[in-house]
N, C-alpha and C positions, 0 to 999 in steps of 0.2 A: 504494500500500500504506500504510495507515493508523500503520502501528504498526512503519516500517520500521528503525526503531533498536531493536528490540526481535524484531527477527525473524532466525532463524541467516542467516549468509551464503548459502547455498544456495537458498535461498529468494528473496533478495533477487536473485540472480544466474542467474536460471532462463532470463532473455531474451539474457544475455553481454553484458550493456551496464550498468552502474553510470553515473547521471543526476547530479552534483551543482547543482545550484540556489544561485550560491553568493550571499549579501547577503540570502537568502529569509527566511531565519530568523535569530530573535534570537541572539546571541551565546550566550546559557544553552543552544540546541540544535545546536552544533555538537558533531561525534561523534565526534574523529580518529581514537581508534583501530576505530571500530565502520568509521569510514569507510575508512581504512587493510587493514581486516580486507574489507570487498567489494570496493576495486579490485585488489587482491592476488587477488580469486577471478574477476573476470569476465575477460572477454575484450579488453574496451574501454571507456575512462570518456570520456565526452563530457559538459563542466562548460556551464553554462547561466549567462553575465553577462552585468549593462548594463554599458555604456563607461566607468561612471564605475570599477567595479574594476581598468579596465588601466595599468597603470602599466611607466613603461620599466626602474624600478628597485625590488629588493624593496624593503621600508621607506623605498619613497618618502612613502609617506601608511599610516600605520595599526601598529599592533604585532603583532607574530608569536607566535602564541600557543604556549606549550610545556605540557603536559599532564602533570603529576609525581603521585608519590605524596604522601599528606601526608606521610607521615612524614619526607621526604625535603625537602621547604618550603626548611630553612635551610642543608644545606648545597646545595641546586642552586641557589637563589637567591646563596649566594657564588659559586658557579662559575660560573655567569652574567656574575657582575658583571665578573669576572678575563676574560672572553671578550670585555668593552666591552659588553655589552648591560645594560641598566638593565629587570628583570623587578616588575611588579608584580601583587602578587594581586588575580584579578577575583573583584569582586565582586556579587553579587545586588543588587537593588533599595532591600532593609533592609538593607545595609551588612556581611551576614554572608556570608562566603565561597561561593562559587558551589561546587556541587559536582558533577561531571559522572554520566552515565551510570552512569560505571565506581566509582563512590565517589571522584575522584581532584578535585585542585584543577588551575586553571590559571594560569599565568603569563603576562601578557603583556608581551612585552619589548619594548621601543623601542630601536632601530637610533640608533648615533652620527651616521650617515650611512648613505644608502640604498648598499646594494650593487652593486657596479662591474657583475660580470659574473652567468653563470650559475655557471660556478667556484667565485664567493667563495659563493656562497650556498648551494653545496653544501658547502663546506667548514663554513660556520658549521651546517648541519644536521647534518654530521658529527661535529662539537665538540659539539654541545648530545646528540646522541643517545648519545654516549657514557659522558655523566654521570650515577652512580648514580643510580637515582630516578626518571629521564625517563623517560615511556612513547611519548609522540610530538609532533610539530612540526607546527603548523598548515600547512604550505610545500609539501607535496605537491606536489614537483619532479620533471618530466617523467614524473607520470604519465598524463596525458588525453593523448588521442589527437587530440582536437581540443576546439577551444573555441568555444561559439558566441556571439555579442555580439548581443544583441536592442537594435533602436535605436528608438527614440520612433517612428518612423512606422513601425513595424508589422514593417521589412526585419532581415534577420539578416546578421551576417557569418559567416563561417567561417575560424576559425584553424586553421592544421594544425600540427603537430611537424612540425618540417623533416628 
């Protein structure tokens, strides 16, 4: 579907299966809450990675991206800070703030150190969604069903949720 960020959920969700593809696309076309809004409607999300995305611990490699309203920029960005994460506004190409889908800016925060368990990482989702402002968290925890890891000669693996 061409135009599948821009199409109602029902639509997207017509086969029960929500596809994410994740590393596919440039940073500027991730969707969370369009993408939050289709796994919340199908039946089953099955994400589509190379190897290099797996990692044993969240913010082992990369920053977590949090999705605010503008309006909301400086105080979620303090409350961030006060939570130990260090949020920085991403930006476009020409140095002017990226603006998503939804009109919203994004945050991307860097972890003090990668997180222990599945626990803390819920907990620190918990704390960031509860801050006026936030609309959602790049982290979409425990929701795929399974996960498939396509590897250089062509084989796949398959992760399951235990």
């Amino acid at each position: 579907m061409e135009n599948w960020p821009h199409a109602p959920a029902h639509q997207l969700c017509e086969a029960g299966t929500f596809m994410v593809t994740a590393g596919t696309y440039r940073k500027e076309h991730f969707f969370r809450a369009r993408e939050r809004i289709v796994t919340c409607a199908s039946r089953r999300q099955i994400i589509l990675v190379s190897p290099e995305k797996l990692v044993q611990a969240l913010g082992e490699r990369g920053r977590i991206p949090v999705e605010i309203i503008p309006v909301a920029q400086g105080i979620v960005s303090r409350r961030l800070k006060e939570l130990g994460v260090q949020p920085s506004l991403r930006l476009n190409a020409d140095g002017a703030p990226f603006i998503s889908d939804n009109h919203n800016l994004t945050l991307d925060c860097a972890l003090p150190k990668p997180l222990k368990d599945g626990a803390a990482a819920r907990e620190l989702e918990a704390r960031i969604l509860q801050l006026a402002g936030v609309v959602d968290t790049g982290m979409f925890l425990g929701t795929a069903e399974q996960v498939l890891v396509g590897q250089s000669d062509g084989s796949v693996d398959v992760l399951r949720r235990a």
